[in-house]
C-alpha atoms as one frame of an Amber mdcrd trajectory, in Angstrom:
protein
 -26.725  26.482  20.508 -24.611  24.251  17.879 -22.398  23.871  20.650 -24.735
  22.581  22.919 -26.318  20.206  20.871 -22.665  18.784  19.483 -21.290  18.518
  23.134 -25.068  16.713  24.182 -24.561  14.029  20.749 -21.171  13.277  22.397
 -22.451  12.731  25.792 -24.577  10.536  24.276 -22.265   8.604  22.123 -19.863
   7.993  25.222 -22.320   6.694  27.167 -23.565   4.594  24.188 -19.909   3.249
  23.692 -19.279   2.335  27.387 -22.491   0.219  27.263 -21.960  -1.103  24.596
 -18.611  -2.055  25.006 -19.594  -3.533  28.707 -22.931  -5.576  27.603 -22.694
  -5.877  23.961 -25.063  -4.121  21.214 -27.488  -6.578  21.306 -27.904  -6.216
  25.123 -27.683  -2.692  24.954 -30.776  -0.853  25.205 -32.272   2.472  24.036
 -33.403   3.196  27.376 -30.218   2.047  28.761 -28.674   4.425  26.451 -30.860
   7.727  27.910 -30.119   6.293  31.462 -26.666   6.635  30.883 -26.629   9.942
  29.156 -29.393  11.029  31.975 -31.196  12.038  29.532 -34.930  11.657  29.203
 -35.579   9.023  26.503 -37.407  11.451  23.536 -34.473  13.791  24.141 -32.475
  10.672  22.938 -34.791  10.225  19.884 -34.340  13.660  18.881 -30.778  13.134
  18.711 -30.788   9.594  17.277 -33.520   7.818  15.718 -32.557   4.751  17.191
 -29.189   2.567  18.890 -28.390   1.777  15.447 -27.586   5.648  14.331 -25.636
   5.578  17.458 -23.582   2.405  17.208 -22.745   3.535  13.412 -21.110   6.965
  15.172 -19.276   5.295  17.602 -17.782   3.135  15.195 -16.985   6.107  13.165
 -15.453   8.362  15.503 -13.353   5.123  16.561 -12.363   4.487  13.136 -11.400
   8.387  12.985  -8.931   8.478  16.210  -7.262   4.883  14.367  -6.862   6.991
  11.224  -5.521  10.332  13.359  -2.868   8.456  15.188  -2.098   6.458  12.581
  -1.317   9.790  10.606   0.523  11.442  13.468   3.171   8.471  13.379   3.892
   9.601   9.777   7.545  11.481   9.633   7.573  15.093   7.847   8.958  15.035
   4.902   8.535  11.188   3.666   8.191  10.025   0.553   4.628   9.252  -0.696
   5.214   5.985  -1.069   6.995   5.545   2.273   3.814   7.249   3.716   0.916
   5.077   2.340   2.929   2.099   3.553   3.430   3.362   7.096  -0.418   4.475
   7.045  -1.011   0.744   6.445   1.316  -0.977   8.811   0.104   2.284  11.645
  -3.321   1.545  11.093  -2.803  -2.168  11.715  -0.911  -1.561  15.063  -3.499
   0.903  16.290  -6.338  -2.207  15.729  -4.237  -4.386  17.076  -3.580  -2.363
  20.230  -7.693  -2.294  20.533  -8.046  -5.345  19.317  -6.033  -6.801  22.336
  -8.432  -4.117  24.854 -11.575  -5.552  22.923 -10.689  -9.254  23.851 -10.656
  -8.102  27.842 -14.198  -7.582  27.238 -17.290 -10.344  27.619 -19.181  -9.263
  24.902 -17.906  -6.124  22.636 -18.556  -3.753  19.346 -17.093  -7.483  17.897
 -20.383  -8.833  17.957 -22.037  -9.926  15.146 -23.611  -6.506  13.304 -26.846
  -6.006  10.613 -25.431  -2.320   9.917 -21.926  -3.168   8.662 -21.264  -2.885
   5.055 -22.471   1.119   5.626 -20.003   1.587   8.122 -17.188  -0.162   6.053
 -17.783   2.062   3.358 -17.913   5.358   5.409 -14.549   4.137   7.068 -13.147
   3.643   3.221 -14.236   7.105   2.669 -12.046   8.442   5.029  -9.325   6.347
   3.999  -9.823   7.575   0.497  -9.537  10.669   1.824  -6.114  10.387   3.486
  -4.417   8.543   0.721  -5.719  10.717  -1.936  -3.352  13.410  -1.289  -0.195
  10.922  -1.397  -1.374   9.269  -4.120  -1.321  12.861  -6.040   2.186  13.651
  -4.414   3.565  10.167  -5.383   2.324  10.690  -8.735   3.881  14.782  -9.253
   7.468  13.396  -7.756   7.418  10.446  -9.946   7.542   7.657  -7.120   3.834
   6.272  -8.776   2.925   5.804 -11.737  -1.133   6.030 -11.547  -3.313   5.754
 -14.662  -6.596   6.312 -12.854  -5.638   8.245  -9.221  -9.251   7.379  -8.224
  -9.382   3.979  -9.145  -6.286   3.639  -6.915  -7.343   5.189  -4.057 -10.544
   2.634  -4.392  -8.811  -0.209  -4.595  -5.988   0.647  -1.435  -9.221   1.861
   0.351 -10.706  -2.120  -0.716  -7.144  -3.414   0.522  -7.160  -1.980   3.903
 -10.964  -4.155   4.463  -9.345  -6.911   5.804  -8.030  -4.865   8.884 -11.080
  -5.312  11.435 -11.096  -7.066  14.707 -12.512 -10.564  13.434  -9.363 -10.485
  12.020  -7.859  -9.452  14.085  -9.123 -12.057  16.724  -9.237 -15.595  14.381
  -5.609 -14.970  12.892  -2.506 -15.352  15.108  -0.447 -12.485  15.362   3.068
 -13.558  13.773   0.715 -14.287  10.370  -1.170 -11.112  10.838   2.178  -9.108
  10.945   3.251 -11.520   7.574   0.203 -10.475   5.819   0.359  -7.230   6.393
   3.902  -6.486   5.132   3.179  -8.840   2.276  -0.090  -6.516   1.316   2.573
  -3.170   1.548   4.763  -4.994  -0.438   2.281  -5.872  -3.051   0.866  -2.441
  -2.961   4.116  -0.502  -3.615   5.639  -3.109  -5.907   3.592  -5.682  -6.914
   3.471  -9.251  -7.748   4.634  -9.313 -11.035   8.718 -10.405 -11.765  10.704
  -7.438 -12.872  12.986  -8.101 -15.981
């Protein structure tokens, strides 16, 4: 039964996301939505209370695959501080791979959005939960030197906001690239002069 209702959720989420990402959210309807889906429209409601619920889980699972192929690029066997920086600089070339699909599109999941700061944070929980685990490493071999691992992971989770497709879209690439190393750089090293 799980099953079922899991593999009915992700019907409905697809079909959410291709609307969405061919009219917009604001243009995007909940009966649209159950058309799509063919699905009556209370058999939508039972699943989600409303295109809001849905939007927020396609932005998730989205935010997921970035974070999975960002991790798959990762080499066995790296450093921990070699990892965290190519988790930054993957993540950054997954967006802007979508970022470049998104601006194909009239009107996307770019569009201005009342339900944001939620999703932010549940996307910075995920990314606290991949860089925990390095952070921990880093700190056992040495490479880091981490007075509060949590606080850390906050604040890198904090650093990685600025990596979203308004971005993505209003800064020109060759700067966006700058920026990003410069962040890596200031992450593993800092700003301060060594003496």
């Amino acid at each position: 039964m799980q099953n079922n209702e899991n593999a009915k959720k992700a019907g409905i989420k697809q079909a959410a996301k291709e609307l969405f990402f061919r009219f917009g959210f604001s243009k995007t309807s909940m009966d649209d939505i159950a058309r799509q889906s063919s699905l009556a429209k209370p058999s939508l409601y039972y699943y989600f209370p409303n295109k809001e619920a849905i939007f927020d889980e396609v932005v998730i699972d989205e935010a997921e695959q970035f974070i999975i192929q960002a991790e798959k690029k990762l080499t066995p066997g790296m450093p921990a501080d070699e990892k965290v920086a190519a988790f930054i600089r993957n993540i950054y070339f997954e967006l802007k791979e979508y970022a470049v699909e998104i601006s194909k599109l009239p009107e996307a999941l770019s569009e201005q959005y009342p339900h944001g700061r939620p999703i932010i944070e549940k996307i910075n929980a995920i990314i606290r939960k991949r860089l925990r685990p390095w952070l921990a490493e880093g700190n056992e071999q040495g490479i880091f030197a981490l007075e509060d691992e949590n606080a850390t992971v906050q604040a890198l989770a904090f650093l990685n906001c600025f990596l979203n497709l308004d971005w993505m879209q209003r800064v020109p690439e060759e700067t966006r690239d700058q920026v990003v190393e410069t962040v890596i750089q200031i992450v593993l090293y800092g700003i301060k002069r060594r003496k």
